[in-house]
C-alpha positions in Angstrom: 19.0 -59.8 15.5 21.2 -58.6 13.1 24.6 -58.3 14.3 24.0 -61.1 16.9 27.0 -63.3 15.4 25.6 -66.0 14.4 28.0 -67.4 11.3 30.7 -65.3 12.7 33.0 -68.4 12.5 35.1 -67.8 15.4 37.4 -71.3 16.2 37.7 -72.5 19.7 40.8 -72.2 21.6 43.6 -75.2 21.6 43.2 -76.4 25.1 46.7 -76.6 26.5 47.3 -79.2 29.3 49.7 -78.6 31.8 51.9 -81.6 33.0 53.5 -82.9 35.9 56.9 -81.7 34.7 55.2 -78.0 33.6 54.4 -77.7 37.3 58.1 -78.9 38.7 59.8 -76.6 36.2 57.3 -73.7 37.1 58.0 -74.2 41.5 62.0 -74.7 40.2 61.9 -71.9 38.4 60.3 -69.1 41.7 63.3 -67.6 43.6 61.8 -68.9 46.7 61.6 -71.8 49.1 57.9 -73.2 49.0 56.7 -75.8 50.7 53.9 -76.9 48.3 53.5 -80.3 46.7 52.6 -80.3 43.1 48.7 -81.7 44.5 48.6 -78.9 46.6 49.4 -76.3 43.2 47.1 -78.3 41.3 44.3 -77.5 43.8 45.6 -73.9 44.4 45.1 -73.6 40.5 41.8 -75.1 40.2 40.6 -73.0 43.3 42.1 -69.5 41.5 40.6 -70.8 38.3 37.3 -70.8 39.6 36.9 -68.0 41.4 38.4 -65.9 38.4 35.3 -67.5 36.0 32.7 -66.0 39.0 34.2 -63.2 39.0 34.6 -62.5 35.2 30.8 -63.8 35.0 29.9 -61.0 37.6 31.2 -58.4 35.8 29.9 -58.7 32.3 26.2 -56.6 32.5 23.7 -56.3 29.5 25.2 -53.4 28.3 28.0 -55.8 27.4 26.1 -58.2 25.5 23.2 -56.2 23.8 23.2 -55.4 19.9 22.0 -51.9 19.8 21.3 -51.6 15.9 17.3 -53.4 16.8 14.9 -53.5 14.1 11.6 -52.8 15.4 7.6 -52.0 14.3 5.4 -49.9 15.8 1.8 -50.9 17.1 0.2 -49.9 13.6 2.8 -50.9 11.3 0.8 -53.4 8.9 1.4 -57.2 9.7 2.6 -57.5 6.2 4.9 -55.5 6.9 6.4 -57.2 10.3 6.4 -60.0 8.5 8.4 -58.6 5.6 10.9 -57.2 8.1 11.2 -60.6 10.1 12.0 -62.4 6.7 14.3 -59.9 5.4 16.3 -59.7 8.4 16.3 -63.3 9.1 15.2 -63.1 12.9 11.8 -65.0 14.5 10.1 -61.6 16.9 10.8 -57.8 16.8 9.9 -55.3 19.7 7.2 -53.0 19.6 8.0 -49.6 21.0 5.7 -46.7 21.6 6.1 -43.2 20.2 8.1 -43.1 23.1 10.8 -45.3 22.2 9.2 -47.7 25.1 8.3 -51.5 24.9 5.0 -52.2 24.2 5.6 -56.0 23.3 7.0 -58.2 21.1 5.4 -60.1 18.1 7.0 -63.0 17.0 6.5 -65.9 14.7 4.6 -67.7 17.4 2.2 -65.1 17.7 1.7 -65.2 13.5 1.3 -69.2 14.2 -1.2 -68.6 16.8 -3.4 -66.4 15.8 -3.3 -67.7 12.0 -6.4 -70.1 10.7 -7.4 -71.4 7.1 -10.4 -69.4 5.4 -11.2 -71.1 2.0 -8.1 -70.9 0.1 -6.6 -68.3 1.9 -4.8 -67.8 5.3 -6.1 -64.9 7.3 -4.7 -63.9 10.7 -7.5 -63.5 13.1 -8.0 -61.7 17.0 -9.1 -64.5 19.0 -11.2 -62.9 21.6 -10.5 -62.8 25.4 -12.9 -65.3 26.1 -11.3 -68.3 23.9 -14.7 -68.6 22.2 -16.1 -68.2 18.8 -18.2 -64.6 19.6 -16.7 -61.4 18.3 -13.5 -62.5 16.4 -12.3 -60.3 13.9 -9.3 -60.5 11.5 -5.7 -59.1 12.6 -4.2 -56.4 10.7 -1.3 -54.4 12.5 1.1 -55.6 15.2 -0.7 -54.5 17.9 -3.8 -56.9 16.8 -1.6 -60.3 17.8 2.0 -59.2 20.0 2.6 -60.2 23.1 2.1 -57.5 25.6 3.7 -59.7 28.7 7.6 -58.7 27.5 10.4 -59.9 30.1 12.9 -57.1 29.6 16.8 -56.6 31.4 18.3 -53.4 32.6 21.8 -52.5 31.2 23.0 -52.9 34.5 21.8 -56.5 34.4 24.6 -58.9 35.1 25.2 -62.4 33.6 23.7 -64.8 35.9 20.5 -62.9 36.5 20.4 -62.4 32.6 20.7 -66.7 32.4 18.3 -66.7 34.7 15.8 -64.7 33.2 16.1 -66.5 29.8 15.5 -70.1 31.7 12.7 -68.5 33.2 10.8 -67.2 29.8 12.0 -69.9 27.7 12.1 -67.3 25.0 14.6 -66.2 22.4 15.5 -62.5 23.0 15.2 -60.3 26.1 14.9 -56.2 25.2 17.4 -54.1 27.2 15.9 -50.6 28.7 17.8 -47.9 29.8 17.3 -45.7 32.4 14.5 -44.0 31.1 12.6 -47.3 29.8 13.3 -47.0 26.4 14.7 -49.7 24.3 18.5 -49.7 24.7 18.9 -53.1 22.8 18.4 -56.6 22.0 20.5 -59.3 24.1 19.5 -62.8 22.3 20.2 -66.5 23.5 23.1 -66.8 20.8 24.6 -63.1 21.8 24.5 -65.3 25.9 26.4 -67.8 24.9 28.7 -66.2 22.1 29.8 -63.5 24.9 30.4 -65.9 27.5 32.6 -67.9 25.1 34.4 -64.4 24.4 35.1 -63.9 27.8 36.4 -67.2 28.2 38.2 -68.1 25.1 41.8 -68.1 26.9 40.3 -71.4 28.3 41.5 -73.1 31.3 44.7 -75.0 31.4 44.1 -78.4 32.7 46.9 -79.5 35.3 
């Protein structure tokens, strides 16, 4: 979606490695007897480390990821139209909301793939019926004609693992957020996952 930042060209952070002598100089330098071995700090660290990561993971939600500024169609808007929009804005699905401001699905390229066939020299877009068969068909013209009604969706609340999770388990490309009243709060994409993530952690971990 736009605003997702893709192109944004951040540069990853120099990695710094600390060194044997880093970790004497740092136990000289504490006002304090301790009775520690540099292995022992090195494990300390790595232990410390890790449960900082968990616990930074824990605390970013979907409210910290989403992009709020979501194009999006409405059941009737034309598929010329949707298709315009997708190309314009450069993104493969949009969400369909109700009068409501509420989710009624998605349509995506796939479901202009899908549900397109050749007719003479032209391309139409066609309503499969239920059935898979040949009876009834009938040619697509508005969104709600070929979106996808089944739409995985997060709460803003959502945190980071369960948002992975939810992406793994849809294998698609964009997950609507809904607030508390089920409207559409925001887009949260694959890219705005793994861009956030690399935020978060951009201080990096020094490597004893």
């Amino acid at each position: 979606m736009p605003g997702s930042g893709e192109g944004s060209g951040r540069v990853p952070p120099v990695e710094v490695e600390l060194t044997e002598e880093d970790i004497q100089t740092a136990m000289t330098a504490i006002r304090a007897y301790i009775d520690i071995t540099p292995e022992d700090f090195r494990e300390i660290y790595h232990l410390a480390f890790r449960h900082a990561l968990q616990r930074l993971s824990g605390a970013l939600r979907a409210r910290d990821l989403l992009v709020r500024a979501v194009v999006t169609v409405t059941p009737d808007t034309p598929l010329t139209e949707v298709a315009a929009l997708m190309i314009r804005h450069r993104v493969s699905g949009l969400p369909v909301v109700d009068e409501r401001g509420r989710v009624a699905g998605i349509v995506s390229e796939h479901d202009f793939v899908t549900h397109a066939r050749e007719e003479g020299d032209h391309t139409v877009i066609e309503i499969l019926p239920a059935t898979g068969g040949q009876e009834g068909h009938a040619y697509a013209h508005v969104a709600a004609d070929i979106m996808t009604r089944e739409v995985a969706t997060l709460r803003e609340d959502t945190p980071l693992p369960e948002i992975a999770a939810r992406f793994a388990e849809w294998q698609v490309n964009r997950l609507p957020v809904l607030d508390d009243a089920d409207r559409l709060a925001g887009i949260v994409s694959r890219w705005d996952l793994v861009e956030s993530v690399f935020t978060a952690f951009s201080a990096g971990s020094p490597t004893p």
